[in-house]
C-alpha positions in Angstrom: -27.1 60.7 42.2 -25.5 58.1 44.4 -21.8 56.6 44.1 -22.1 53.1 42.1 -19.1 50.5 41.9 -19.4 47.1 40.4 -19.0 44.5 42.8 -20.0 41.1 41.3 -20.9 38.3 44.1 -18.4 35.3 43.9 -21.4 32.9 44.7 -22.4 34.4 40.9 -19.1 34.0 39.4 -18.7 30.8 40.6 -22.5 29.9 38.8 -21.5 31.1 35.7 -18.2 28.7 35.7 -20.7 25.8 36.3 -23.1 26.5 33.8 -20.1 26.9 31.4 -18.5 23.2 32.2 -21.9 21.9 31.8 -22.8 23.9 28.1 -25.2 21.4 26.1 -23.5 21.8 22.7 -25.7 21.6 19.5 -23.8 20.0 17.1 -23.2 21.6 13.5 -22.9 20.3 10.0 -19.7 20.2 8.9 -17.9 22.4 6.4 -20.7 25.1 6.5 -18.5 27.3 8.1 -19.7 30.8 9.9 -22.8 30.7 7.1 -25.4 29.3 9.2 -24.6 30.5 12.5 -21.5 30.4 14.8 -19.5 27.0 14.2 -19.1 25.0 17.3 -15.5 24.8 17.1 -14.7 28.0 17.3 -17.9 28.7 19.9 -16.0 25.7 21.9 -12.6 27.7 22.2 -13.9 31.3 23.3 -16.0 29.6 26.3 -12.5 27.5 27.0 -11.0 30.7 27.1 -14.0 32.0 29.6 -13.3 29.1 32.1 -9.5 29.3 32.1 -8.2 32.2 31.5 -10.7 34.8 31.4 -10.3 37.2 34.6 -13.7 38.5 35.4 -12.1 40.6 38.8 -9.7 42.7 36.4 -12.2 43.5 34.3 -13.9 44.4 37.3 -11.5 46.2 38.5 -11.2 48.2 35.2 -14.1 49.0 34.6 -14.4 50.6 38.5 -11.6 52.8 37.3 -13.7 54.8 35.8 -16.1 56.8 38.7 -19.5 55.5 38.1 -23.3 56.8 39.2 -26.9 55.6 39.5 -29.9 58.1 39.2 -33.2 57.9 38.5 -34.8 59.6 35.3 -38.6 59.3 34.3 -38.9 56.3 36.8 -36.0 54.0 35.5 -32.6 53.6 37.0 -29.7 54.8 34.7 -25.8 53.6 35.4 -23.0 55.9 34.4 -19.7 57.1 34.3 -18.7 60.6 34.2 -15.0 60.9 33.9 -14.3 64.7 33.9 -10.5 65.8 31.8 -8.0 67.4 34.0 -8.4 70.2 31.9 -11.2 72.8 33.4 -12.3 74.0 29.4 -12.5 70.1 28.4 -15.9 69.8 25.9 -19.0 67.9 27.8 -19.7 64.9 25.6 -22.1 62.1 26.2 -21.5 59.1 24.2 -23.9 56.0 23.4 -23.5 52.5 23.2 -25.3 50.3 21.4 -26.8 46.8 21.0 -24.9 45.0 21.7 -22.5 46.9 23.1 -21.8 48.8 26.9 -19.7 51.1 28.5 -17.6 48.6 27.9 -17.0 49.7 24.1 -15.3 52.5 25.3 -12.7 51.6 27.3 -9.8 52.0 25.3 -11.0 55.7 24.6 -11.8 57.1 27.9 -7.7 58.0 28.7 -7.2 59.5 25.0 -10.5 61.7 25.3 -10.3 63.2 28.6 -6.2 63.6 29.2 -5.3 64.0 25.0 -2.3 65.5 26.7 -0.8 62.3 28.6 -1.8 60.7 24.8 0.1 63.4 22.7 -2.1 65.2 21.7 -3.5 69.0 22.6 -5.0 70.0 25.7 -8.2 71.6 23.3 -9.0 68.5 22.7 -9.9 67.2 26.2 -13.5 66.0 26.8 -15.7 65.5 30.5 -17.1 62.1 29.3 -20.4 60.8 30.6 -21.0 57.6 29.3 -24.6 56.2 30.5 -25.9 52.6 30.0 -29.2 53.0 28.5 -31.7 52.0 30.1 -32.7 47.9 29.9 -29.1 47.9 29.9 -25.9 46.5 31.3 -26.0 48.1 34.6 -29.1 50.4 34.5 -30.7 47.0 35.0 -34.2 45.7 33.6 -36.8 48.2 32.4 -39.6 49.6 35.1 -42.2 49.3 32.1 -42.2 49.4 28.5 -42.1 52.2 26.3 -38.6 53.2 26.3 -37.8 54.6 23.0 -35.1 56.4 21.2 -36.7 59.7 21.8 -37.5 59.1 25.5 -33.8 57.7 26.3 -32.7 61.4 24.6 -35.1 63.1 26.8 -33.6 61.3 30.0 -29.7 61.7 28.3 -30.6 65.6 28.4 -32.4 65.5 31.9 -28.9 64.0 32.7 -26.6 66.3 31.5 -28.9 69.0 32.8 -28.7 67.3 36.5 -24.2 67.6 36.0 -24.6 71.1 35.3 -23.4 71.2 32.0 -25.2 73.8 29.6 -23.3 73.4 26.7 -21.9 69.6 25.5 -21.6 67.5 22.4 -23.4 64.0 22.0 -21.5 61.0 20.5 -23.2 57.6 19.9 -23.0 54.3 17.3 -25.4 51.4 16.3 -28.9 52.6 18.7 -26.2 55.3 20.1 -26.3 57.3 17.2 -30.5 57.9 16.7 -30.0 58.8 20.3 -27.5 61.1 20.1 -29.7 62.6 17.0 -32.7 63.1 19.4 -30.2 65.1 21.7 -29.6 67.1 19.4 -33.4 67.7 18.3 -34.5 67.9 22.0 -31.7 70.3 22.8 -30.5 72.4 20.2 -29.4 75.2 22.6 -27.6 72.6 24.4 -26.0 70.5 21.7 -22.7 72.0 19.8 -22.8 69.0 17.6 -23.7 65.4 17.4 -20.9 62.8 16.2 -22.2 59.3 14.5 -20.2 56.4 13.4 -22.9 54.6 12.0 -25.5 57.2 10.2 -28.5 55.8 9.1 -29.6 56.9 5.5 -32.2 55.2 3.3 -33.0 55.0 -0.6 -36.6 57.1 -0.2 -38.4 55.2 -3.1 -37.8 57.4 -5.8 -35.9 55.4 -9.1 -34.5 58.9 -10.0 -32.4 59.0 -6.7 -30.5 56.6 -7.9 -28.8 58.0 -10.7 -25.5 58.6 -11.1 -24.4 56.5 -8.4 -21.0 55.7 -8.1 -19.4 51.9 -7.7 -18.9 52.3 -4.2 -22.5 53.4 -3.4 -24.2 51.0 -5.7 -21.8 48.6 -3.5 -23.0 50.0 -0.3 -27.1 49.8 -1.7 -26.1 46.3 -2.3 -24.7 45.7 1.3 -27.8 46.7 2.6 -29.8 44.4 0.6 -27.8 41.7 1.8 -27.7 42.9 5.2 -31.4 42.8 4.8 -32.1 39.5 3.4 -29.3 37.3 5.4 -28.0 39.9 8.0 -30.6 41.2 10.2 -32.9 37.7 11.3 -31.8 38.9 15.0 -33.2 42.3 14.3 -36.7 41.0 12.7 -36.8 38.2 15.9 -36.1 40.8 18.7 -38.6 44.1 17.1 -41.5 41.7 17.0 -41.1 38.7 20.0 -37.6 39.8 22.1 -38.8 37.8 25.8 -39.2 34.4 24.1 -35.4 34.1 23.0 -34.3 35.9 26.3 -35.3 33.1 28.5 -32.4 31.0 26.8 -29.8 33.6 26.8 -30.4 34.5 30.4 -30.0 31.0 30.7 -27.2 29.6 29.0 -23.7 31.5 29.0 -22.9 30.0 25.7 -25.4 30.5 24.3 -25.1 34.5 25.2 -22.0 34.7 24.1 -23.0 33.0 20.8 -25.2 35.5 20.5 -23.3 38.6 20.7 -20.1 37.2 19.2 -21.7 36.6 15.3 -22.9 40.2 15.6 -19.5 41.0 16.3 -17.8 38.5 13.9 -19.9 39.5 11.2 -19.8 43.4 11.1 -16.0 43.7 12.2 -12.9 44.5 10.0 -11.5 40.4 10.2 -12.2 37.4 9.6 -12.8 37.0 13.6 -13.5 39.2 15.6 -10.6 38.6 18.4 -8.1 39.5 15.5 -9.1 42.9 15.7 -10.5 43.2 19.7 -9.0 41.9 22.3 -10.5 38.3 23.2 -11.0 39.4 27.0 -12.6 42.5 26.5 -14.9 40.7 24.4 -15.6 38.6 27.0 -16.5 41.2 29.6 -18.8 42.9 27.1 -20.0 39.7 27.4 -20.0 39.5 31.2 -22.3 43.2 31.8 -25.5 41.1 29.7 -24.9 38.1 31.4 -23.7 39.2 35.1 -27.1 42.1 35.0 -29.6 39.7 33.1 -30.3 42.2 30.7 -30.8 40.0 27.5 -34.2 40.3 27.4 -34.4 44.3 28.9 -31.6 45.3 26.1 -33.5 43.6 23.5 -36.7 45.5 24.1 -35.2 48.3 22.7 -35.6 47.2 19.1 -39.7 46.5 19.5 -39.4 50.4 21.1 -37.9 51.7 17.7 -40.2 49.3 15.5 -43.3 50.8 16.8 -41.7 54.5 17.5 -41.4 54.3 13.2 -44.7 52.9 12.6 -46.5 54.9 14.8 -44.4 58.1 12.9 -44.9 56.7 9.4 -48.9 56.4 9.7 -51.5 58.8 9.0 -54.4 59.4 10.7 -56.2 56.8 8.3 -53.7 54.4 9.4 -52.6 53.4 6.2 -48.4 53.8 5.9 -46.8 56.8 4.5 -42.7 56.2 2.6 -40.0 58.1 2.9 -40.5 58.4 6.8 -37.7 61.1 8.0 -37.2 62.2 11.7 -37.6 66.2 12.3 -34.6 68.3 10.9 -31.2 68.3 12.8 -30.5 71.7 13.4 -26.9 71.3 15.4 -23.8 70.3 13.6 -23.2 66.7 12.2 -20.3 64.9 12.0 -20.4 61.2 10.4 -17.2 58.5 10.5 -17.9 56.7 8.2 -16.3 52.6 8.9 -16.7 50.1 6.0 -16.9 46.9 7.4 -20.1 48.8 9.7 -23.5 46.3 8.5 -24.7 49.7 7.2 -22.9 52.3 5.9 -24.1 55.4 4.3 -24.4 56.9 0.9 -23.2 60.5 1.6 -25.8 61.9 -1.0 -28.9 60.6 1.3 -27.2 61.5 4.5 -27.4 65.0 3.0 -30.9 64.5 1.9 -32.0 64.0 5.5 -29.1 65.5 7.3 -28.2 69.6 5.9 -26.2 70.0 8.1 -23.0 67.6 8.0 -20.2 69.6 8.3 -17.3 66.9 8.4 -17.7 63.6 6.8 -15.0 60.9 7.1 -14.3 57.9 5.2 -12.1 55.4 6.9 -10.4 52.7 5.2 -10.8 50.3 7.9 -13.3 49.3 10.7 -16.3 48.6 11.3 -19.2 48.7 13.9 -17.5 49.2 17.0 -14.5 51.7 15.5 -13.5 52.7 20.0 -13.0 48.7 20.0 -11.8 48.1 16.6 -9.8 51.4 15.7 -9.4 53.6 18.7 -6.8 55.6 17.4 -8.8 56.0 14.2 -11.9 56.5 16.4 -10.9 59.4 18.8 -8.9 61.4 16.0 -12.0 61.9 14.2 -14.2 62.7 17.2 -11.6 65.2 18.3 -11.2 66.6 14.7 -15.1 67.1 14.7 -15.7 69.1 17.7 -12.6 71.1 17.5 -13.7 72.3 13.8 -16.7 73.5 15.8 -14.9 75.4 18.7 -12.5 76.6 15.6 -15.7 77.9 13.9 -17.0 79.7 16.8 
């Protein structure tokens, strides 16, 4: 494991500001609002924000606070930060990002998780956070090869947390951080005292009589998921079949990057903009890690990894499709926040189908898909609240 700090050439910065003054804009049709794609108004004043106010060297600077490590795992280079508590019994937890989040994400969190104390709260409620970049991502840099799926970044998140010397840990994760934290808690059961998610995955299984009884809200959410579906998730459907094409262009423009990431943002956030609910800068240097490591393209992979990880799993040997395709049983606790502006949230009676054992289920009133951006406060009470019902239980 060697020592890793961010230090960001100038002749880069300096790029970037050039290829911002000279954005080709595409011009939009007027009054269609955010309904076919990001309106060049407001596209216009975020990247006016970038060039003149935007300080990439604080964020920088920031984000070196935390101490940060490279290693090699199964032939790829994974980025981290490992921020241990000042209190010796803190709780080992390794938490996800996701697409298209970073490290960055967690930011606001890291003080209130590992020093609860300095934050008001308990000392038994102190975590040693390791927060990796997964590989094809932010600072991990490009993939080696392909084949990096959700089960093989949990086998390299456990060869990890084996290489710190920690035996016994929780796993945390959201958006692609949450089927990973699952597999670390399938690969490692005698490891894992728990797995945290604050966006669960849960799916109608085909059968008409699951459906009964329903209440309003989940009919609601069944019907968020069908328009997620059909107007929601074109990014998803583009990057799991043909993700290099669209990277070239992202890799290329900064605007159009930022475009990019900020209608995933807009759209499955608690506001009517994103900015009103996370800060505008730290937006920004979320941002900054896809553009600054030219992982557009790398990150993106990760979504033709899980698209053929499920077909492979949901044929049979005559290669015709099987339904109802479930990963292997959780074993370890589960805890699920539960956000309702996420662009997917769960039905508690098929997250108990597939999941036995939940043991603490949360339903926030605000929210959405990146709750330690979003709602930290909100966000670290229930993580804590999880894993101390487990030490409370032991």
């Amino acid at each position: 494991m060697q020592p890793f700090t961010i230090n960001i050439r100038q002749s880069e910065l300096d790029d970037l500001r050039r290829r911002l003054a000279q954005t080709r804009w595409s011009p939009d049709l007027p009054e269609t609002g955010w309904s076919r794609g990001v309106p060049l108004a407001y596209l216009k004043e975020l990247v006016a924000h970038w060039l003149t106010s935007y300080d990439w060297r604080l964020a920088e600077s920031r984000l070196n606070g935390l101490p940060q490590f490279t290693t090699t795992i199964d032939g790829a280079n994974v980025h981290f930060a490992h921020v241990r508590s000042p209190e010796p019994d803190a709780l080992p937890l390794i938490m996800t990002h996701g697409w298209p989040g970073s490290v960055a994400e967690f930011l606001d969190v890291v003080g209130p998780l590992t020093n609860p104390v300095a934050y008001g709260g308990s000392a038994k409620d102190a975590f040693h956070l390791v927060l990796p970049s997964i590989p094809g991502f932010g600072f991990s840099g490009p993939l080696p090869a392909a084949g990096w799926t959700v089960n093989r970044v949990a086998a390299a998140w456990v060869e990890l947390m084996r290489r710190l010397g920690y035996e016994r840990y929780g796993a945390q994760g959201g958006d692609f951080g949450s089927p990973i934290s699952l597999a670390v808690g399938r690969l490692a059961p005698e490891h894992v005292v728990g797995v945290h998610s604050n966006m669960l995955t849960v799916f109608p299984s085909g059968d008409p009589a699951e459906l009964d009884g329903l209440s309003e809200q989940d009919l609601g959410r069944l019907g968020r998921l069908a328009s997620f579906d059909a107007d929601g998730s074109g990014y998803r459907k583009l990057l799991s079949t043909r993700p290099q094409t669209v990277s070239y262009a992202l890799n290329d423009s900064p605007a159009g990057q930022l475009a990019w990431i900020v209608e995933r943002f807009k759209e499955w956030t608690d506001a009517d903009l994103p900015d009103q609910v996370i800060d505008r800068d730290l937006l920004l240097t979320n941002v900054m890690i896809y553009w600054l490591t030219a992982t557009a393209g790398s990150s993106a992979q990760m979504y033709r990894e899980v698209t053929e990880e499920q077909r492979a799993a949901t044929e049979d040997p005559n290669g015709e499709m099987l339904t109802g395709y479930r990963e292997q049983p959780l074993s370890v606790p589960l805890g699920v926040a539960v956000f309702p502006q996420d662009c997917i949230v769960p039905i508690r009676r098929f997250a108990d189908r597939d999941f036995p054992t939940v043991t603490r289920w949360t339903e926030f009133d605000r929210g959405g898909h990146f709750p330690a951006m979003e709602v930290p406060e909100l966000f670290v009470g229930d993580v804590r609240a999880f894993f101390r019902s487990l030490a409370d239980a032991s």
